[in-house]
MARLUM-938917 format. One record per residue (C-alpha): x, y, z. Coordinates in pm, whole numbers, padded with zeros to 5 digits, always signed. Example, Ala and Ser with C-alpha at 12.3 -4.5 7.8 and 13.67 -1.06 7.14 Angstrom:
! residues 2
+01230-00450+00780 +01367-00106+00714 
This chain:
! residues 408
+02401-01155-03502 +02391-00835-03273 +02045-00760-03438 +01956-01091-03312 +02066-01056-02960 +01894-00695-02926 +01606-00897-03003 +01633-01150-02765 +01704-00910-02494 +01412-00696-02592 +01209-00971-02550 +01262-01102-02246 +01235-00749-02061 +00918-00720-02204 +00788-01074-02074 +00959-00964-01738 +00727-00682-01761 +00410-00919-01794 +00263-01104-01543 +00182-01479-01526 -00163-01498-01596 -00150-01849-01512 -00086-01950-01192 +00051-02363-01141 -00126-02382-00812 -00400-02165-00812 -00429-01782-00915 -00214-01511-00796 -00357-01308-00486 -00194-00982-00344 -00104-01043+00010 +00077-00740+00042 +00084-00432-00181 +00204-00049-00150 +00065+00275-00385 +00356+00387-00588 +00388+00749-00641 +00724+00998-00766 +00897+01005-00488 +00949+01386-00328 +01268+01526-00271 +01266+01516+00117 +01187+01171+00106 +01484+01069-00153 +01736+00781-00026 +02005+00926+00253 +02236+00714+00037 +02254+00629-00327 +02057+00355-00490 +02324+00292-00786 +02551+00025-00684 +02443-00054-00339 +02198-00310-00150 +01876-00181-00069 +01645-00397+00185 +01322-00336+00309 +01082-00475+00546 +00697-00563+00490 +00457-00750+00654 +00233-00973+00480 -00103-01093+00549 -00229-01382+00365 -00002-01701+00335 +00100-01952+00067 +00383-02200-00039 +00474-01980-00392 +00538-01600-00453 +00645-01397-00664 +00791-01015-00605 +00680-00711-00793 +00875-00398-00875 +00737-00089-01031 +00952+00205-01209 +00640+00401-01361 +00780+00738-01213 +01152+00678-01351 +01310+00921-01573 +01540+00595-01707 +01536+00252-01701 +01657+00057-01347 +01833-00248-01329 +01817-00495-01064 +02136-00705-01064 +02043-00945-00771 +01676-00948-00516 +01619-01184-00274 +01350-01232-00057 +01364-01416+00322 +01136-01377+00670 +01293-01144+00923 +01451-01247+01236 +01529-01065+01501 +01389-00770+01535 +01386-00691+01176 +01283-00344+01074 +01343-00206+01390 +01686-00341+01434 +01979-00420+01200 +01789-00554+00908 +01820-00888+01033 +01692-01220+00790 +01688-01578+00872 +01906-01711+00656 +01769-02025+00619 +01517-01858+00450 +01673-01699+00203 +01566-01707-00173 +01720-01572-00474 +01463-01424-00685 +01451-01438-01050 +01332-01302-01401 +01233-01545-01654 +01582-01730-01552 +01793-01455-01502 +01931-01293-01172 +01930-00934-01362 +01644-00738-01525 +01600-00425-01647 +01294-00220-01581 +01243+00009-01859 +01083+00361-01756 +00675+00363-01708 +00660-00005-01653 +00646-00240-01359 +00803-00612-01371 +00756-00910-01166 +00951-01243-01030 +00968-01585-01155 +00749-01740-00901 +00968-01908-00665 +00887-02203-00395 +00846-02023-00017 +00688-02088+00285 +00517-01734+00349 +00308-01789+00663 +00050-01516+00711 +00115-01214+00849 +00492-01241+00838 +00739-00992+00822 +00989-01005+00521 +01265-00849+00385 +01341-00772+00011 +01649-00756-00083 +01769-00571-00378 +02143-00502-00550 +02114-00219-00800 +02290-00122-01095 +02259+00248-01193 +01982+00435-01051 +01896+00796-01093 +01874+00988-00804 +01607+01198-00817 +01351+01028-01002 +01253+00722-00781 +00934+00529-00793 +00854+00496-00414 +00612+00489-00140 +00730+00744+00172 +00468+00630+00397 +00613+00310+00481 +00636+00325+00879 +00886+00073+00849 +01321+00106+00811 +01473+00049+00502 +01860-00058+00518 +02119+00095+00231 +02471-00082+00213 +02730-00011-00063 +02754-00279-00290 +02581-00631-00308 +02453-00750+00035 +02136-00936-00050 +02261-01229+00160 +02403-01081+00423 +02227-01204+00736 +02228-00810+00896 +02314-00484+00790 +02473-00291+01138 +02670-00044+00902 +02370+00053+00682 +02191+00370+00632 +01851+00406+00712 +01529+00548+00598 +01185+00528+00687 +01117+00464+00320 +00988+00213+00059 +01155+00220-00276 +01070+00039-00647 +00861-00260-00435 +00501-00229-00474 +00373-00616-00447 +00412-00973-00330 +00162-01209-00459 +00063-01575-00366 -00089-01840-00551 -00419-01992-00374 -00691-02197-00471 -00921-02025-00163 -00726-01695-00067 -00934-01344-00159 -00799-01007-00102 -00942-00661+00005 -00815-00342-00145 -00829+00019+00080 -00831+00314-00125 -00751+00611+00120 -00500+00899+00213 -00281+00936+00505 -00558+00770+00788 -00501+00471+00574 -00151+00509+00491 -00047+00523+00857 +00039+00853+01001 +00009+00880+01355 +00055+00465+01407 +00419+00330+01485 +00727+00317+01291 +00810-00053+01230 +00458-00133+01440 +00271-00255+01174 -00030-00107+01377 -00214+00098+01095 -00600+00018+01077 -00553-00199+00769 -00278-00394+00925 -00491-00479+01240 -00795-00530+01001 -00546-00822+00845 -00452-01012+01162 -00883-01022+01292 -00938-01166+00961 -00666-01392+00961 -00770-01496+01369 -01124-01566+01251 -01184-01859+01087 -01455-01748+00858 -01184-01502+00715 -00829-01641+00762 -00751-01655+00333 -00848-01297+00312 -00557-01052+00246 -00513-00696+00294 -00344-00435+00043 -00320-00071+00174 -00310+00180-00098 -00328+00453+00108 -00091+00750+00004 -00070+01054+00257 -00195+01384+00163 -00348+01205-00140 -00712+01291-00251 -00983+01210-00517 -00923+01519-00714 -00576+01597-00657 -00335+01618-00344 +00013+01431-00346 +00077+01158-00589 -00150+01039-00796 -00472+01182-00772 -00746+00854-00656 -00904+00920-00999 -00614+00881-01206 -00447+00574-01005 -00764+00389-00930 -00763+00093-01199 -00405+00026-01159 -00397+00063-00731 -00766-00120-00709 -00860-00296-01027 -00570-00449-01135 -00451-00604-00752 -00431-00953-00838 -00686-01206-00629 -00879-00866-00588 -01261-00916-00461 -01331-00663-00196 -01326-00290-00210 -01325-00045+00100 -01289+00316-00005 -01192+00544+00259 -01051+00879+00108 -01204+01230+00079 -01090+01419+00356 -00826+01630+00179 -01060+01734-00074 -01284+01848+00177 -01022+02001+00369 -00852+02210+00101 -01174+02318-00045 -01242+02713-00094 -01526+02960-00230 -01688+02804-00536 -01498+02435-00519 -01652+02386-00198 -01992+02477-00374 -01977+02170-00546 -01732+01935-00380 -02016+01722-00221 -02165+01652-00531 -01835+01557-00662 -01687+01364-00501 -02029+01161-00498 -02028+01137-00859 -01647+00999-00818 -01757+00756-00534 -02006+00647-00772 -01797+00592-01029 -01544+00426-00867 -01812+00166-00730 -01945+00093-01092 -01589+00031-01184 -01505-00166-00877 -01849-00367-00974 -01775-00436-01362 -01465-00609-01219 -01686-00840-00982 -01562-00639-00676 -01825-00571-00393 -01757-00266-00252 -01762-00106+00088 -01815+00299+00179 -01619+00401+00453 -01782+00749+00634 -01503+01024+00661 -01373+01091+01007 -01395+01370+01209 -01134+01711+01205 -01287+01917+01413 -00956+02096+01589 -00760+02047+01249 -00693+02317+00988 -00894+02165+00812 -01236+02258+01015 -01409+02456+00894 -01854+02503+00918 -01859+02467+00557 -01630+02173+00527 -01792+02006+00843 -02136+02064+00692 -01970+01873+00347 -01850+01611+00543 -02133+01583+00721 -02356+01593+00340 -02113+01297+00211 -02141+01103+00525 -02519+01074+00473 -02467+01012+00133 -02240+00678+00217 -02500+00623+00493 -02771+00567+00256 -02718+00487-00073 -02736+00192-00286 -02392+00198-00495 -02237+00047-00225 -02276-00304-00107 -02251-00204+00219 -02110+00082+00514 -01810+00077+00707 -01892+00371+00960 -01558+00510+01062 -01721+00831+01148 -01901+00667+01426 -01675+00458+01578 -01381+00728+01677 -01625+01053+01700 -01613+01209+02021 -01986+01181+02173 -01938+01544+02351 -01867+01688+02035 -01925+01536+01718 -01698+01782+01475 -01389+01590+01678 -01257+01226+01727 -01211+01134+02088 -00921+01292+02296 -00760+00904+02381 -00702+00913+01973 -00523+01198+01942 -00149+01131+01803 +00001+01365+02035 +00278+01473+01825 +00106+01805+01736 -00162+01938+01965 -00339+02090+01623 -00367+01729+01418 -00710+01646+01520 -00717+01470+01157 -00514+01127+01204 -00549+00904+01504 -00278+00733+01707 -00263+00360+01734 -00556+00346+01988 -00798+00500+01752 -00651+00302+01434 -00725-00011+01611 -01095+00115+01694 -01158+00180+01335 -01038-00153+01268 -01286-00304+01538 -01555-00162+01368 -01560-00323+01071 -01801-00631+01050 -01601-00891+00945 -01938-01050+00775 -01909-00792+00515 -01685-01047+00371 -01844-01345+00352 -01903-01311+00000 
């Protein structure tokens, strides 16, 4: 009988662990969607996981009237367990206050039935698709009661720009959390996915320009997120999504988490409702490159541009080449690494891989000087960062893409 019961159990976390391949109303399309990395030990929870609420804060971009949540543990050293999630729209001021929710909004989220599932180590698991008015680009919170939870080894995403709330025990209901700790953080939540008969999605590949750094905590004003709401605002383009993969300090060859050419089919390829590719990352290659790696790092990171494409193509994706910006002012400058980003530029410029250019390069370059971006883009923060833009530039970047690019 026990044998039998093992078996059961086994079972159903593994069909948690699958998704639904077949959608009721249409297939499933990723309307919002993080990069999941190990998270580092600065960037840990202020407060422990195990036993307490965890809710965080994301903002969507397509809509649809069914969702479903999912929740990754492939950097785990042990299994999680989710005892309760729900999902609801913020209210309030969300993120950037108490962690409000509308309560009338509020939907328990389950797996195949259940309220609890265990996500074993290495795997990722998703929601029962549940009935829920997600308008586009809404911002909602994910609520999440854990079991036991190591630590140290957390699947995560630090470059969220956005508050995460942390509350003792089970809060997934509560309608705000004043008393919580909080942390500019995602944790374990790596999708939400719509069903759609029309809706398409574009997927950014990139490093910390895409990821965010330099735009506003809980502003939702990175490049991709203000590429989402002219799509959605122009009726040619208003089912098109928007999943950021960025991960900051990432690059093609290395860098932090997952190198691009080890995460690239599960970040790009396997987004759900995936049809559009813009790849935007390079930079930190470039800018850590020395002696004989920089020999070759043009040629490189072609070759891996090139691959990516034929990948991205095999999977019926079209995809876009985004030109590197300028650091001229950075660390990273450099004649040699200017001269390489100049070499790749021309490369995305002209070639035929690519089914078309997204020249980022040319839209934020300073016309004075054409190693730097323009002074008005600078972050401020630190007078040295000449490498990511503040919201000002983001949303120039995000002006210059032609939304036609999509129309197929």
């Amino acid at each position: 009988m026990q044998e039998t019961k093992s078996l059961v159990v086994a079972l159903l976390v593994a069909l948690s662990c699958m998704p639904n391949l077949f959608a009721a109303d249409g297939q499933w399309v990723t309307t919002w969607g993080c990069a999941p990395q190990l998270t580092e030990p600065g960037n840990l929870p202020p407060a422990p996981l195990s036993n307490s609420t965890l809710r965080q804060f994301i903002r969507t971009s397509v809509g649809g009237k069914n969702l479903r949540v999912r929740f990754a543990n492939i950097f785990g050293a042990e299994a999680v367990t989710i005892r309760a999630a729900h999902i609801a729209l913020a209210a309030g001021r969300g993120s950037a206050g108490t962690g409000e929710i509308n309560p009338a909004t509020d939907t328990a989220l389950t797996f195949h039935g259940a309220a609890e599932v265990i996500i074993p180590k290495g795997e990722t698991v998703f929601s029962d698709a549940v009935d829920f008015d997600l308008p586009a680009l809404a911002d909602v919170a994910v609520s999440v009661c854990f079991g036991d939870i190591s630590g140290t080894t957390i699947t995560g995403h630090p470059g969220s720009r956005t508050t995460s709330f942390i509350v003792a025990s089970n809060f997934v209901s509560a309608v705000s959390l004043p008393d919580a700790q909080r942390t500019p953080h995602w944790y374990l939540i790596t999708g939400i996915e719509v069903q759609s008969d029309v809706a398409k999605t574009i997927v950014v590949l990139g490093d910390s320009i895409t990821d965010g750094r330099g735009s506003t905590t809980d502003g939702n004003n990175r490049w991709p997120d203000i590429l989402a709401q002219r799509l959605h605002t122009n009726t040619p383009t208003t089912n098109i999504g928007v999943v950021n993969v960025g991960i900051g300090g990432n690059a093609i060859f290395g860098g932090l988490g997952p190198a691009a050419v080890k995460r690239f089919d599960r970040d790009v390829l396997e987004q759900s409702g995936a049809r559009w590719l813009i790849l935007f990352e390079g930079v930190n290659d470039i800018g850590g490159a020395r002696g004989e790696r920089a020999d070759m790092l043009a040629t490189n990171l072609i070759a891996a541009y090139t691959e990516f494409a034929e990948k991205a193509h095999a999977k019926n994706l079209r995809v876009f080449g985004a030109t590197i910006t300028p650091f001229g002012g950075n660390g990273y400058y450099s004649v040699e690494h200017e001269a390489i980003r100049q070499q790749v530029n021309a490369w995305i410029r002209t070639n035929l891989i690519c089914d078309g250019v997204i020249d980022f390069d040319a839209a934020v370059r300073d016309p004075a000087d054409a190693t730097k971006f323009k002074v008005a883009y600078h972050p401020g923060v630190n007078a040295n960062d000449w490498l990511h833009l503040n919201p000002a530039g983001y949303k120039a970047m995000a002006d210059a893409i032609d939304l036609n690019l999509f129309a197929q």
